[in-house]
N, C-alpha and C positions, 0 to 999 in steps of 0.2 A: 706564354706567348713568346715567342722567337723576337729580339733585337731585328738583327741580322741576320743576312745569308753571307758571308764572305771568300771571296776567294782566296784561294791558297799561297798566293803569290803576295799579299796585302793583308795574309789574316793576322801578324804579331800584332802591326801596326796600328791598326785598327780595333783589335784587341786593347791594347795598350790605352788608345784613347777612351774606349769604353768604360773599361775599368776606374780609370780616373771620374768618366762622366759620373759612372753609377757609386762609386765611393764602392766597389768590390774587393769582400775581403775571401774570397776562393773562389778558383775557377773549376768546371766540372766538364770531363772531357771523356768521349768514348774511350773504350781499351779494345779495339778490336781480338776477341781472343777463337780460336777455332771452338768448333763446338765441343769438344774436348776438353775445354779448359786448356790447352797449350798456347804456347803463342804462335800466330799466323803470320804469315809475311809482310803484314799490313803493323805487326806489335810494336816490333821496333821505330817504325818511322812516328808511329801515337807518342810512343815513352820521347824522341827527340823532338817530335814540337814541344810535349809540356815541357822540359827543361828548357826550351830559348824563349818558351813563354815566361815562367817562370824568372826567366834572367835577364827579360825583356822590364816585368813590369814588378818582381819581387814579390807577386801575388800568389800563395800556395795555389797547385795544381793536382786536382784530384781524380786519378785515372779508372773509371768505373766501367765492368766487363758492361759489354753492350750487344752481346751475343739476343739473338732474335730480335733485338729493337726493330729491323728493317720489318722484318715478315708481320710482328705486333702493332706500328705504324699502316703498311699496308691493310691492315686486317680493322682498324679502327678509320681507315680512313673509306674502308667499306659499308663497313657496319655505318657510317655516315650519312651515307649515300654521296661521297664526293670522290670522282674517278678517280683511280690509282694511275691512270693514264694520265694525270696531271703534272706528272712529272719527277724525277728523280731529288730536286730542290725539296718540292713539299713535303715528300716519304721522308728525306734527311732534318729538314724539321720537324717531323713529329716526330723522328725516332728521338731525336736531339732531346725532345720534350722529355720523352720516357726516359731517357738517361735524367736526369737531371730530378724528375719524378721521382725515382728510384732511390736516389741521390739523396733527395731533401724527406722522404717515408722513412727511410732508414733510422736518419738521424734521428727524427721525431721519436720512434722508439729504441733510441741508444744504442742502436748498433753505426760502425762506422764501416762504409762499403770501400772498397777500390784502393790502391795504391796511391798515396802522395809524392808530391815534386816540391819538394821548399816546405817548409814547416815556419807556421806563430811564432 
């Protein structure tokens, strides 16, 4: 279940407090990647929030391909029955979901997904 919705202008900040609130020992962040696997114009700007995140709050940052989250969010929020017409916030919550999903299956079974920012 999603914290927060933050905006971009206030997200370190507020991150930062979070982290604290929840005693967070990794944060877990889309990696926007083309479907290709390349990096899309969006990559770069992901990998520079996790480092001022990272350097904000000293909390490792974990950067995980988030390729189809949007379309699989849309698609679960069908199969729901709760209109995707709800808005752009809600679909970025549930993708957010599925990243972090994906995130925490992995580890479960010992595989480690995505790129880090700051290491243990």
């Amino acid at each position: 279940m999603p914290v927060a919705t933050l905006g971009r202008a206030s997200a370190i900040d507020e991150l930062a407090l979070l982290a604290t609130e929840y005693d967070a020992i990794e944060f877990v962040c889309g990696l926007p990647l083309s479907l290709d696997g390349s990096d899309s114009a969006s990559t770069g700007d992901a990998r520079r929030f996790a480092a001022e995140l990272h350097t904000a709050t000293l909390v490792p940052v974990r950067l995980v391909d988030e390729r189809l989250t949007t379309v699989t969010a849309q698609q679960a929020l069908h199969d729901a029955a709760h209109s995707t017409k709800s808005g752009r916030v809600v679909i970025d919550q549930v993708a957010a979901t599925i990243v972090l999903d994906s995130a925490l299956n992995a580890e479960r079974a010992g595989i480690t997904l995505g790129e880090m920012v700051g290491e243990l």
